[in-house]
C-alpha positions in Angstrom: -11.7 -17.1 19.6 -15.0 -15.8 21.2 -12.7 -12.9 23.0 -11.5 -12.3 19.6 -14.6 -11.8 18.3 -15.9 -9.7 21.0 -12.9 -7.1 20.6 -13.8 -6.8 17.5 -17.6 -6.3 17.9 -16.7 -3.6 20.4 -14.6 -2.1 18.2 -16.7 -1.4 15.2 -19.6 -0.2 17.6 -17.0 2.1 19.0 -15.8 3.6 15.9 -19.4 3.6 14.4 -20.3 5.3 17.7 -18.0 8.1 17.4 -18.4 8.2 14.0 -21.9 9.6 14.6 -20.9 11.8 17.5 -18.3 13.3 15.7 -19.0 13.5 12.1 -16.5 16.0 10.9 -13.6 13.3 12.1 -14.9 10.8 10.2 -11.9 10.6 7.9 -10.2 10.3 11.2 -11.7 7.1 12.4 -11.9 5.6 8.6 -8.4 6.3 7.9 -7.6 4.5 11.5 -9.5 1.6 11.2 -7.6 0.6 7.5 -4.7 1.3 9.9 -5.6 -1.3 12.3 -6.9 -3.8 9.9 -3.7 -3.8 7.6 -2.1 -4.0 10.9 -4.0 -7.1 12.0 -3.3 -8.8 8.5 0.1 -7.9 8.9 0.5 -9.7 12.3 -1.3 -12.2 11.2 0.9 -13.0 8.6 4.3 -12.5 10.6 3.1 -14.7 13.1 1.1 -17.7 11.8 1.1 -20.8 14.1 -1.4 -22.9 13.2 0.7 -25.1 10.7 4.5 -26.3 10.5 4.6 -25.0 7.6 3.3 -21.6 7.7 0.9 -19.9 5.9 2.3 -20.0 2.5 2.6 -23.9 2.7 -1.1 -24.2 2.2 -3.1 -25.8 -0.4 -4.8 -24.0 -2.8 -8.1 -25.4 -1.0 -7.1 -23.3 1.9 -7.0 -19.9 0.3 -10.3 -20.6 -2.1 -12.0 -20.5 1.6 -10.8 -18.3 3.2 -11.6 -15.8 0.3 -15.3 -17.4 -0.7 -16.7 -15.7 2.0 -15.2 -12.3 1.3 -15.8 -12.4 -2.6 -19.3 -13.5 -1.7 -19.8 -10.5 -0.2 -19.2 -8.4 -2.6 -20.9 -9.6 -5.2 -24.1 -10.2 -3.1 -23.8 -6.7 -2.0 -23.3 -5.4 -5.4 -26.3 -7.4 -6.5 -28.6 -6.2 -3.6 -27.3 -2.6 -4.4 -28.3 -3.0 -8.3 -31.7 -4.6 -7.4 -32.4 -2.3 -5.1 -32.0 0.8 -7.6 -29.1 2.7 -5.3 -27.2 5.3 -7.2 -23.4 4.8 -8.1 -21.0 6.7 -6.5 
């Protein structure tokens, strides 16, 4: 997990990295990285191990937690952006 992690942290520096060396190729390295990610989820989902009965034979527990954190995010982002007067897009 930790090397996991790691990859990943060296991955966003990278692309936030070039993203500031190279602004004009930003769509570039945004359009990649949704490239990479739907192809991580994809992977993921092709090749769960972690229960005989696969990822779709989860409870409904399962899926509330793995998305609390995600919808959390959003609406504490949405919240801090609203407080903290930002323009909409």
């Amino acid at each position: 997990l930790s090397i996991a992690v790691a990859v990943v942290v060296v991955a966003v520096a990278c692309g936030l990295a070039s993203s500031h060396v190279f602004p004009n190729h930003r769509h570039v390295f945004h359009t990649s990285a949704n490239v990479a990610g739907l192809s991580l989820i994809a992977l993921g989902l092709v090749f769960t191990t972690g229960s005989r009965d696969g990822l779709f034979g989860q409870p409904w527990e399962f899926f509330a937690g793995v998305a609390m954190p995600c919808v959390a995010g959003l609406i504490l982002s949405n919240v801090m952006s609203f407080k903290g007067g930002v323009d909409k897009p």
